[in-house]
LOKEFI-199453 format. One record per residue: residue in one letter; x, y, z of N, C-alpha, C in turn. Coordinates in steps of 0.02 Angstrom, whole numbers, plus 32768, in hexadecimal, padded with zeros to 4 digits. Layout:
N
AXYZXYZXYZ
...
***
This chain:
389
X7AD798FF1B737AF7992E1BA37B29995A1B7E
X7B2799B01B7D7B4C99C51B6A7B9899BC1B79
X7BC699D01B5F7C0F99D31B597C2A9A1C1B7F
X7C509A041BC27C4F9A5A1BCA7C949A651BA9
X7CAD9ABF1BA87CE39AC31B827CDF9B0A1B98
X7D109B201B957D219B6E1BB37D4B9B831B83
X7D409BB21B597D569BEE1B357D6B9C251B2C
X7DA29C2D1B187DCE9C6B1B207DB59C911AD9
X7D8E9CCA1AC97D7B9CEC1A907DAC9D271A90
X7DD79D2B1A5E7DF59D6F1A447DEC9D8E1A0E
X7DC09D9D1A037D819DD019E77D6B9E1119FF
X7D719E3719C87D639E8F19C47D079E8E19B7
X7CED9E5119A27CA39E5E198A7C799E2C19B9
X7C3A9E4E19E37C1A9E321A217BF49DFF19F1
X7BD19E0519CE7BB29DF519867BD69DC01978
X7C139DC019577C299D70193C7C379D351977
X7C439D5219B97C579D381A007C169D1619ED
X7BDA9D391A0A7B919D161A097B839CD019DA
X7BA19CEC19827B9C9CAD195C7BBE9C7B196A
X7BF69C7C19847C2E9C4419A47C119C0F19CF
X7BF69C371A0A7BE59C2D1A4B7BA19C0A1A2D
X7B7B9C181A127B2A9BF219E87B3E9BC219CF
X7B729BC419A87B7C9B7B19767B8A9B5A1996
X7BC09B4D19DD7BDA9B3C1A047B9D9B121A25
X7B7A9B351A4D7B2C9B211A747B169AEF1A4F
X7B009AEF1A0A7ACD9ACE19DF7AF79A9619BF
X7B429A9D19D57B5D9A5A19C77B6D9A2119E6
X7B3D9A471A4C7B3B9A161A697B709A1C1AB1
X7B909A571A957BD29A7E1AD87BAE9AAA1B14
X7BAF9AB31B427B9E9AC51B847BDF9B021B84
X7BD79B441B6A7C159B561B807C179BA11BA1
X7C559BAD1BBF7C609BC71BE47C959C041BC0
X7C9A9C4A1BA87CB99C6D1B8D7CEB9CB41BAE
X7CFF9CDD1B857D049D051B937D409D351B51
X7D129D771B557D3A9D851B107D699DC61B1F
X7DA29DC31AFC7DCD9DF21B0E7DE09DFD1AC4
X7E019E511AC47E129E5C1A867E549E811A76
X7E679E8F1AAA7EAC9E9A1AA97EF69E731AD2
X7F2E9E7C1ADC7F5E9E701AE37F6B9E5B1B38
X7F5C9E931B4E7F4D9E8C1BA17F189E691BBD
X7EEA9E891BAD7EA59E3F1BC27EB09E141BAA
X7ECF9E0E1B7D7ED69D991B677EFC9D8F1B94
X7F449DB71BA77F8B9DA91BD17F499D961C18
X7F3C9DCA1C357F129DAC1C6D7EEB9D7D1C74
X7ED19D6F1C347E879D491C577EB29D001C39
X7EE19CF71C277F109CAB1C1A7F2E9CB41C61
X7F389CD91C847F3F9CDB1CCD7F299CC51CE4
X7EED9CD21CFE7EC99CD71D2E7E729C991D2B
X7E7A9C901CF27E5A9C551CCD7E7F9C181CA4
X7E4C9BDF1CC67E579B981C8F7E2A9B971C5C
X7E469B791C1F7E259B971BE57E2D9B5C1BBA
X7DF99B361B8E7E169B051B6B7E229B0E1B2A
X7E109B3B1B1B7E0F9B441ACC7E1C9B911AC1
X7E539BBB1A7E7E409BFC1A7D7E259C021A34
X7DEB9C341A367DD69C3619E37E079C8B19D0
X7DFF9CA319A07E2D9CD819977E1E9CFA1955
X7E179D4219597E0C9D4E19127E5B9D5D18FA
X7E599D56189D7EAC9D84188E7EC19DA91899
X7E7D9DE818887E819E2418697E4D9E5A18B1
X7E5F9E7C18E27E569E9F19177E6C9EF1190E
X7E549F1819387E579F5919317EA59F7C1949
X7E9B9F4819987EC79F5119D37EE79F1119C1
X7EDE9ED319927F069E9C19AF7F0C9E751975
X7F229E4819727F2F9E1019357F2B9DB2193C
X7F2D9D93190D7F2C9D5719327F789D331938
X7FA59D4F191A7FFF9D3F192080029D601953
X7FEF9D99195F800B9DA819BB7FEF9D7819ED
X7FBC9D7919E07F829D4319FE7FAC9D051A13
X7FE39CDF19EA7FEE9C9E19E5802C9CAE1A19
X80499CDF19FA80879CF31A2D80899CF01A71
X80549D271A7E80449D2A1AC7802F9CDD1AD9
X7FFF9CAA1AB37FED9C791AD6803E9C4B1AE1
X806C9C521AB480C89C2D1AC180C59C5B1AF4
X80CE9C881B0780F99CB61B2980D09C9C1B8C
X80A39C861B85807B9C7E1BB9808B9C241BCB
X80AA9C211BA280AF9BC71BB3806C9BAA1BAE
X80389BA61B807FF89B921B857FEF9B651B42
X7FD69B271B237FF69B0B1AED7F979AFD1AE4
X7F859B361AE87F329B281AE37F119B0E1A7F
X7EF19AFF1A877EDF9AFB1A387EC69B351A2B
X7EE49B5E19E57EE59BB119DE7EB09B95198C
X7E7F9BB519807E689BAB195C7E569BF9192B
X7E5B9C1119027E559C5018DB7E0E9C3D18BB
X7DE29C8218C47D979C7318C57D969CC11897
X7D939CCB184F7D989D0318287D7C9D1317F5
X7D7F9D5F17E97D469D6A17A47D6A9D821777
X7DA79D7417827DE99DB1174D7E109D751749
X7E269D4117497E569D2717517E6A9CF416FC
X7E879CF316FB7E8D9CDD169F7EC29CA416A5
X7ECB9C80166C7EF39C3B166E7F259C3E1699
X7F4F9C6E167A7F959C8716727FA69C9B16C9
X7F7F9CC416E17F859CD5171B7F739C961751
X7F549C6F173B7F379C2B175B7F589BF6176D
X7F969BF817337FBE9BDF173D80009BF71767
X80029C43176780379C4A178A802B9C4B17DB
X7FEF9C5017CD7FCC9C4918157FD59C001841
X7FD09BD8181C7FD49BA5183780259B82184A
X80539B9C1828808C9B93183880A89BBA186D
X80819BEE187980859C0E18BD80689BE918F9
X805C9BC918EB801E9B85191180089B881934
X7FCA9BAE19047F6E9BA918FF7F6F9B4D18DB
X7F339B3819197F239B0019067EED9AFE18DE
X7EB39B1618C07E8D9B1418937E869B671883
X7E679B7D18407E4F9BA818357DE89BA11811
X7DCF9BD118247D839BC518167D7C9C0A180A
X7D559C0617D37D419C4317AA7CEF9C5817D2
X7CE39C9E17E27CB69C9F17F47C609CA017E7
X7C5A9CA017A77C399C8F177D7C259C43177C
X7C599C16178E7C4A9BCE17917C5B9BB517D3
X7C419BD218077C439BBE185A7C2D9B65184F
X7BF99B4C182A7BEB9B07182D7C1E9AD21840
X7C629AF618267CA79AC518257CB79AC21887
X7C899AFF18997CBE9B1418C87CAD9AD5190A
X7C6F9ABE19147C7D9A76194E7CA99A401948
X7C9B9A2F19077CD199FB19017D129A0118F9
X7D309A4418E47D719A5218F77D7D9A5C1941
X7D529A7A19707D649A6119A97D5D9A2E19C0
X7D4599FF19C67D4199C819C57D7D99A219BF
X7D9499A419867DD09983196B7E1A99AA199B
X7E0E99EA19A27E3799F619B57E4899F319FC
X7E1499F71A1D7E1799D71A5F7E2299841A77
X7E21997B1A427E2899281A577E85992B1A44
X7E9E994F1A127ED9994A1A0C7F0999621A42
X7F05998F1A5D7F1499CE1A907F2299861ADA
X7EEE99681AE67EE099321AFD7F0F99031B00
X7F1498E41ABE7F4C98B01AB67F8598D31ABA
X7F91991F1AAE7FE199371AA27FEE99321AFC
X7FB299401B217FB7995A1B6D7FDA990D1B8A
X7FB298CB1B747FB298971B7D7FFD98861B7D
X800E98851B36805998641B26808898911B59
X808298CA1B4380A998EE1B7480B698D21BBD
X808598CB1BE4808598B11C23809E98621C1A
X809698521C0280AD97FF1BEB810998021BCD
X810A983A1BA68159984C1B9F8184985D1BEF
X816798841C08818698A31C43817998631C88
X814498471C80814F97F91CA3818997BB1CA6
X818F97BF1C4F81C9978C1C38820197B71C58
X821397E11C478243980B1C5D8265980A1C9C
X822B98141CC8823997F81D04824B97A11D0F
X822297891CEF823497491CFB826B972D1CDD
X828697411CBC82BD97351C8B82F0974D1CC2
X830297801CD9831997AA1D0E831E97681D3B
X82F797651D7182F797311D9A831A97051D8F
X832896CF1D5E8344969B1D65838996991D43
X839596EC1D5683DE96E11D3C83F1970B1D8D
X83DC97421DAF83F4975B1DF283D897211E43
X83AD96EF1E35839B96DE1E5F83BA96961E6F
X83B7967B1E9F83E096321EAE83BE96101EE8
X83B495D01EDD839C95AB1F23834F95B81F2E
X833E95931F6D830295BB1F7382CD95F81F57
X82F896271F6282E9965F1F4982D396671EFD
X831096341EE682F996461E9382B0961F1E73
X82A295EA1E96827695AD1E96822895EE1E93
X8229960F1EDD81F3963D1EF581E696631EAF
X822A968A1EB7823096BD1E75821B96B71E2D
X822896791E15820B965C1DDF81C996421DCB
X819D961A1DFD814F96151E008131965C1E0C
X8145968B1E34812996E01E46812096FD1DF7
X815E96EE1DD6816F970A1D8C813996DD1D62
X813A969D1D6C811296791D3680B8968F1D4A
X80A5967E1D948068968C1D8E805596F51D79
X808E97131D85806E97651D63806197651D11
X809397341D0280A297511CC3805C97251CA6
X806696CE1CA7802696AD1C7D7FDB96D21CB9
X7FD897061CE27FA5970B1CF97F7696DE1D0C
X7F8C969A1D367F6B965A1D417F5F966D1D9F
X7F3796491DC17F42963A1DF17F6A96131E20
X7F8395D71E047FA895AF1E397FE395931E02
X800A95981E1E805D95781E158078955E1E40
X808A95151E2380B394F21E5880F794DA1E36
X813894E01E6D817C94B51E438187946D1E68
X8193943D1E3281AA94131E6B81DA93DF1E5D
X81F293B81E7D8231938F1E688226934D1E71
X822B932A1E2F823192DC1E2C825B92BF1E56
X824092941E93827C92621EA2828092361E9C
X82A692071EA782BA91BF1E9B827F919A1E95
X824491961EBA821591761EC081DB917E1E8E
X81EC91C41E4D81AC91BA1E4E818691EF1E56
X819B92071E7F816F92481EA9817A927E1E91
X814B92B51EAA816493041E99816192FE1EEC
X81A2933E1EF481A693591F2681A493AA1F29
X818093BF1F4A815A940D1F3081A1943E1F49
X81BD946E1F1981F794861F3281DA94CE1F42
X81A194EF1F08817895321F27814E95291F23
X8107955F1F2580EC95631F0480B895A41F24
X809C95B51EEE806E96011F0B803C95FE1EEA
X7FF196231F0E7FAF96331F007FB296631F1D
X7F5896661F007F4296A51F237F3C96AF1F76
X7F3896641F977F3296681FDF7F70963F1FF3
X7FA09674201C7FCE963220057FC896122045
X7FEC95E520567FD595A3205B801A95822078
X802B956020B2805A951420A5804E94E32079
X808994DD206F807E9495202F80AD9464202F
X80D5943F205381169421204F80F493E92041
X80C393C7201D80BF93831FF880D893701FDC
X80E993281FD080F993061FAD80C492D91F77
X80C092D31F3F808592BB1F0A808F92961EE2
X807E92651ED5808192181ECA8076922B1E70
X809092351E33808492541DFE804F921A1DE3
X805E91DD1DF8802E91B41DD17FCA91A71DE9
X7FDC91D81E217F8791DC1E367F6B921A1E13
X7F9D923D1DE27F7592761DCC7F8592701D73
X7F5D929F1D537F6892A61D157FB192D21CF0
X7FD092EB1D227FEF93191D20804692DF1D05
X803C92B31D11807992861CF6806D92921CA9
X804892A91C8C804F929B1C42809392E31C37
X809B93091C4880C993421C6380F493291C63
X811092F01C77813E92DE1C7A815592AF1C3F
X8122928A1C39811C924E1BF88130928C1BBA
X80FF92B91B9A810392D31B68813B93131B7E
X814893461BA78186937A1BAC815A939B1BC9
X811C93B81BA280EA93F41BBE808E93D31B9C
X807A94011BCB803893CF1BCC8002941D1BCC
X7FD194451BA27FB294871B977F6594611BA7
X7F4894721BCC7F0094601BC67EDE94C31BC0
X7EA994D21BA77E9795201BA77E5E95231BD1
X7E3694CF1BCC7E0194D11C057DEA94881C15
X7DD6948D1C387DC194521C5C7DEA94181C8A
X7E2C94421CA27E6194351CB77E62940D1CF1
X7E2294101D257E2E94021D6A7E3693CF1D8C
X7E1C938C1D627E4993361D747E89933A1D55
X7ECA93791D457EFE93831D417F2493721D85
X7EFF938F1DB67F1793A41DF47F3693731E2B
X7F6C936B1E397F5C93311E6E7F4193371E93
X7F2393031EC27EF0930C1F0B7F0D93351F41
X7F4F93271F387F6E934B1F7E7F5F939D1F68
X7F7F93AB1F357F7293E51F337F3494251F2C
X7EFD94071F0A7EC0940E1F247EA494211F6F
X7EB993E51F8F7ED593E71FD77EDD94331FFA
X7F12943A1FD07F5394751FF77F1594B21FD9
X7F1594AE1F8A7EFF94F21F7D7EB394F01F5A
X7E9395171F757E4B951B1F507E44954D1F08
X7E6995121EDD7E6A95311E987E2E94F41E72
X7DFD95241E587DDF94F71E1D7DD195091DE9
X7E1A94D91DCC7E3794E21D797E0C94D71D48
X7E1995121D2E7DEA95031CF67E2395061CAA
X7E6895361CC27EB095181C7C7ED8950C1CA9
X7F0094E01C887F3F94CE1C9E7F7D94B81C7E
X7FCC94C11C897FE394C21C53803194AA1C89
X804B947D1C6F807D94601C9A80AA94601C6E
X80F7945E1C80814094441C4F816194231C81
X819193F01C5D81B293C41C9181FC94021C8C
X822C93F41CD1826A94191CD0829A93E51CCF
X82BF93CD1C9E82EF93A11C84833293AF1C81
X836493831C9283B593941C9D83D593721C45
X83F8937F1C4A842E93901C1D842893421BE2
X840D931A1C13841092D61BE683BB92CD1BC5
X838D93011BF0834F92EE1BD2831992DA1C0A
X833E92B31C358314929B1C7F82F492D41C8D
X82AE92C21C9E827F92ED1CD8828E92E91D16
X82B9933A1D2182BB93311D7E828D934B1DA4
X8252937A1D67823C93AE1D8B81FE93B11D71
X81AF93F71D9A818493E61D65816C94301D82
X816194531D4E8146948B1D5880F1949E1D40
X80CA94BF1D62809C94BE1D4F805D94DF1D6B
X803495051D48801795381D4E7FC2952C1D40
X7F98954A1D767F5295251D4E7F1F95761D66
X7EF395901D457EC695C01D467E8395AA1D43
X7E6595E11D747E0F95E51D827DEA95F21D21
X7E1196071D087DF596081CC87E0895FB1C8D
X7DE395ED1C587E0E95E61C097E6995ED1C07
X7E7C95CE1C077EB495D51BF87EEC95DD1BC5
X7F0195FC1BA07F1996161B677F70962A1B59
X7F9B95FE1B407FC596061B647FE096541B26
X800D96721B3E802296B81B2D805196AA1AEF
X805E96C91AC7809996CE1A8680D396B81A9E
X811096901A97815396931AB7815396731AFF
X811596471B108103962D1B4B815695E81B53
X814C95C61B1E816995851B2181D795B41B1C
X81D995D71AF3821895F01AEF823C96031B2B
X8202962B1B5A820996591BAD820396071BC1
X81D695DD1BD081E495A61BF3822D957D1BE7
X823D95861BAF8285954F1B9882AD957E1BDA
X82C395AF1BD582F595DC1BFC82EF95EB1C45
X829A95D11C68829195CC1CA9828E95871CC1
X828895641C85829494F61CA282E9950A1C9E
X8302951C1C6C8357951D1C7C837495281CAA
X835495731CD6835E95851D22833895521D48
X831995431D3F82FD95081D67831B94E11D82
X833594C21D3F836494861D4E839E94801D56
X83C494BD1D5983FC94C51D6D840B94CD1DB9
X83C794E61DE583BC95041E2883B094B91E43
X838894911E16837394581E4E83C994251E41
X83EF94241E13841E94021E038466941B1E4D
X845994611E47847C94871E778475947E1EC1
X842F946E1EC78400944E1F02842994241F1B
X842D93F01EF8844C93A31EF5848093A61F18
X84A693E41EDD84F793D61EF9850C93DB1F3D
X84CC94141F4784DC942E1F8F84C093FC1FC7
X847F93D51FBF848C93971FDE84B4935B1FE2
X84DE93611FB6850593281FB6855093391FDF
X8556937F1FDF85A393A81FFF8572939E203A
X854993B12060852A93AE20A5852A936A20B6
X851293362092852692F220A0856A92DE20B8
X858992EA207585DF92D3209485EE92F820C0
X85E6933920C98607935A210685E99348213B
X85A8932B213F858A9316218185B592CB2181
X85C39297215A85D49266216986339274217F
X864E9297214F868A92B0216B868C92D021B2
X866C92FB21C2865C93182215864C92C7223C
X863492922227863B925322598671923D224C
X868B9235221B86D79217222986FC92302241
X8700927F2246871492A12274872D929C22AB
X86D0928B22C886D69280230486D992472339
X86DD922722F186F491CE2311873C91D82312
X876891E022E7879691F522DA87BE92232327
X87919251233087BA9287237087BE924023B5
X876E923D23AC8772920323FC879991EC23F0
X87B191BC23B787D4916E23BA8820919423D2
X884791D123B9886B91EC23C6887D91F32415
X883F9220242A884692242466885491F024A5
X882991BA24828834918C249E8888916024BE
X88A99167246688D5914B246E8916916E2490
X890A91B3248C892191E924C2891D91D624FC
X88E791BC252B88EB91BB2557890B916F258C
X890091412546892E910F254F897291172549
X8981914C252089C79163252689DF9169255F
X89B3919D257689CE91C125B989C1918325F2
X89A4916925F9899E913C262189D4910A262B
X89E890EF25F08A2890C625ED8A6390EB25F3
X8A6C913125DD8AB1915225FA8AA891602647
X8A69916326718A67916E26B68A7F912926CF
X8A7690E826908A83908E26BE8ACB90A226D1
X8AEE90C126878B3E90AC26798B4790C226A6
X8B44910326B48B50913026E38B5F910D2733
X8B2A90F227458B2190C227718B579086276E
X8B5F907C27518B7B902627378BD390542738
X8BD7908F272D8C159092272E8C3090BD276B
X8BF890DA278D8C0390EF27E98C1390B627FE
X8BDF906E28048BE5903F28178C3190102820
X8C3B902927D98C8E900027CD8CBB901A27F2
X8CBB906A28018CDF908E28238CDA9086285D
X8CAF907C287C8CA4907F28BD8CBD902E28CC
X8CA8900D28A48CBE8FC628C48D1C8FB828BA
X8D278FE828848D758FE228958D828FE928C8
X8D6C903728D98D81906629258D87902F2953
X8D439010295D8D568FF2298E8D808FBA299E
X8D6F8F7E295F8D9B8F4529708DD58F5E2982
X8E068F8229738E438F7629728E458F9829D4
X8E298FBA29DF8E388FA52A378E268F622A4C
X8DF58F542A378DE08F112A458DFE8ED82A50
X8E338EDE2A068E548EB02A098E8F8E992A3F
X8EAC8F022A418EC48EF72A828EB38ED22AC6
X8E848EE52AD28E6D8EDE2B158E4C8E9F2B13
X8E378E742AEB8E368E2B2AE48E798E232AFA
X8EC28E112ACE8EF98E052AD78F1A8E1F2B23
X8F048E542B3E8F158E5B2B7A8EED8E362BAB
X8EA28E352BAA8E878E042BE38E8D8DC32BED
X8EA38DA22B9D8EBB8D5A2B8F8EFD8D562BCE
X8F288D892BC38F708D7C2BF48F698D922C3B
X8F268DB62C558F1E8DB22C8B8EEA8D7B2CA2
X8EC98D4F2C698EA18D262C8B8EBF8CE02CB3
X8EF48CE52C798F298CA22C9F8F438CAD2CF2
X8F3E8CDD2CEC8F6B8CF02D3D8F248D052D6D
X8EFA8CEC2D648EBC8CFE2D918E9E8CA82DA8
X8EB68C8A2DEB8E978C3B2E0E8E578C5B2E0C
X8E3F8C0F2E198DF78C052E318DF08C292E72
X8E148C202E958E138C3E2ED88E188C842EE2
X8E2A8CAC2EB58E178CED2EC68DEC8D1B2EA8
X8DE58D362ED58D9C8D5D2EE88D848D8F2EA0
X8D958D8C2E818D8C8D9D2E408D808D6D2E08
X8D888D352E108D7F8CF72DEA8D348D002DBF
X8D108D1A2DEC8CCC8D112DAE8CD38D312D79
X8CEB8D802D8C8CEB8DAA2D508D048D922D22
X8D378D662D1A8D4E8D532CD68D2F8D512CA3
X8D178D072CB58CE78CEA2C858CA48D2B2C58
X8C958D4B2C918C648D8F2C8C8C7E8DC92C55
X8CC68DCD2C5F8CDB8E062C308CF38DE62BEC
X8D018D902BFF8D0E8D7E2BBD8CDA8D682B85
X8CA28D5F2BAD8C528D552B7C8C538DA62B6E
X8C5F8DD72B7D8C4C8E212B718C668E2A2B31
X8CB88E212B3A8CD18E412B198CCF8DFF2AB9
X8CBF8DCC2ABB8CB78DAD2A958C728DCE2A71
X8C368DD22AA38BF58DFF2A788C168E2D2A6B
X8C508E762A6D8C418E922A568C788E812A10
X8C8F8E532A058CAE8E3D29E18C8B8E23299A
X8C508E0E29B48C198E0B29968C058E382958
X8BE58E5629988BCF8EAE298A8BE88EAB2942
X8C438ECC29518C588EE6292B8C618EC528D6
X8C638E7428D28C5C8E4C28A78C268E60287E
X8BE98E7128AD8BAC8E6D287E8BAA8EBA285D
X8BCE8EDC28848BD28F2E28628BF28F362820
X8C338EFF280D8C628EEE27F38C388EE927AC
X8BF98E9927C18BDE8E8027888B998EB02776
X8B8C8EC527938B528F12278D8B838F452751
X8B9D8F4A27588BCF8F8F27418BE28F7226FC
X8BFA8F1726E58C228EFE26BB8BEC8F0C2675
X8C078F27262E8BF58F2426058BCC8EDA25E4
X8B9F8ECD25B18B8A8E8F25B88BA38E92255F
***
């Protein structure tokens, strides 16, 4: 199957275009052209066209191949510029190329000219590659210094699966038991996931045993069951690191698995040291903040054991200043009264003597003297009601 490829020709001769465009064909390229020979038609048609490759002569009527390179800087276009010439000599070949022209081909010896594209498209490729893989880290590097909590957890697998270009990333946190507990994680479909995963039913504990664990293929009894489960990924790389605190312990396990070959990138393990560091500083931070929500939840009960028991004893307060209160009306009132009392005992005593059986008032006596003894009573018991104990 041919190779397709689209061509930018800046060429004054229809004739050498043709030889380009032939050698091109017979080396197996499918391509797609177009030739311009001056200053303005290149400016446009890098407009208005995608283009993978430009060929270029030096030496033009209307044009040159150093303007040529200019205009392609001046356009923001970082195409592979190749100089395709019948005039062009060491000396100039070289200065040419420090103007950067990526190959030069003499036209007399077009034979060179597939496999310099070739080569040069595959480079153009990797520069396009790293680039996007630079401006990934970048971001991701970014992230785990502006992001916190939650957010940064999301932020950091988003960053890891663009940049290693994998399908599925998951973060998750060792607990006490044993377990991973899934803190993110993202695919292509996303998905709920709040599992919890038993590390010793999967292969993925060696991640933890060894720090980081690279498989490039054949990855997919990596997986735990649960997560399989959750996401319909079938791994074919996979590539895990444990996220470790300050003493070395695994609190954490990060880890990434792809539908294909897996390959991990230049500077993979360096960008990971600096996103397990954010890692583990977020899940350490985690902690703290469960442990302040703890005490403050257990402080908010003492609280509020604390307010009742208060209230409580408030209201026994008040209750016993309403007794005294009582207990010392009581005393008052029972003063008030005895002391008529006493009178009027002492006076009915000296009229009872002077009252016979025989007159007609005789009963009442006895009647007012049981009276006035109850209320004599009375007042005794008001006395011992009222007395401090």
């Amino acid at each position: 199957m041919n190779t397709p490829i689209r061509v930018l020709i800046v060429e004054d001769s229809e004739d050498d275009t043709i030889l380009m465009v032939r050698e091109l064909k017979r080396s197996g390229f499918d391509v797609i052209f177009e030739r311009v020979d001056n200053h303005k038609d290149m400016r446009d048609s890098l407009k208005n066209q995608d283009w993978d490759i430009v060929f270029c002569d030096y030496s033009m009527p209307k044009f040159d191949g150093i303007s040529a390179m200019k205009l392609l800087n001046e356009e923001k276009r970082e195409l592979p510029f190749i100089l395709v010439s019948g005039t062009i000599g060491e000396e100039v070949a070289v200065k040419a190329m420090k103007s950067g022209a990526d190959d030069y081909i003499m036209k007399d010896n077009l034979s060179r000219l597939a496999s310099s594209v070739k080569r040069e498209l595959n480079e153009y490729k990797e520069r396009l590659e790293f680039r996007r893989m630079e401006e990934a880290i970048q971001v991701l590097v970014k992230s785990t210094v502006i992001k916190t909590g939650d957010d940064a957890f999301r932020k950091i697998i988003s960053g890891v699966r663009e940049w290693l270009d994998t399908d599925f990333v998951c973060l998750g946190e060792v607990v006490d038991s044993g377990d991973v507990m899934t803190l993110s994680k993202i695919a292509d479909k996303e998905q709920n996931c709040d599992c919890t995963l038993n590390i010793n039913e999967a292969r993925c504990q060696i991640v933890i045993k060894e720090g980081s664990c690279h498989y490039p293929e054949g990855a997919d009894s990596l997986l735990p069951a649960a997560c399989k489960q959750c996401v319909s990924v079938n791994a074919e790389g996979f590539f895990g690191i444990s996220i470790q605190d300050e003493k070395g312990k695994c609190i954490g396990i990060l880890w990434t698995t792809s539908s294909k070959k897996f390959i991990l990138p230049l500077r993979a393990m360096e960008v990971m040291e600096i996103i397990t560091a954010k890692v583990a500083s977020e899940i350490k931070q985690m902690w703290a903040e469960e442990q302040l929500r703890n005490h403050n939840e257990k402080l908010e009960t003492v609280v509020d054991e604390r307010t009742t028991r208060i209230m409580e004893l408030e209201r026994q307060r008040m209750e016993n200043e309403k007794l005294a209160a009582s207990g010392r009306m009581a005393a008052t009132v029972a003063h008030e009264i005895n002391n008529p009392l006493s009178a009027i005992k002492g006076g009915f005593l000296l009229i009872k003597d002077s009252i016979t059986e025989d007159n007609k008032y005789y009963d009442y006596v006895g009647m007012i003297e049981k009276e006035i003894d109850r209320i004599a009573r009375i007042v005794k018991q008001m006395f011992n009601l009222s007395r401090p104990y």
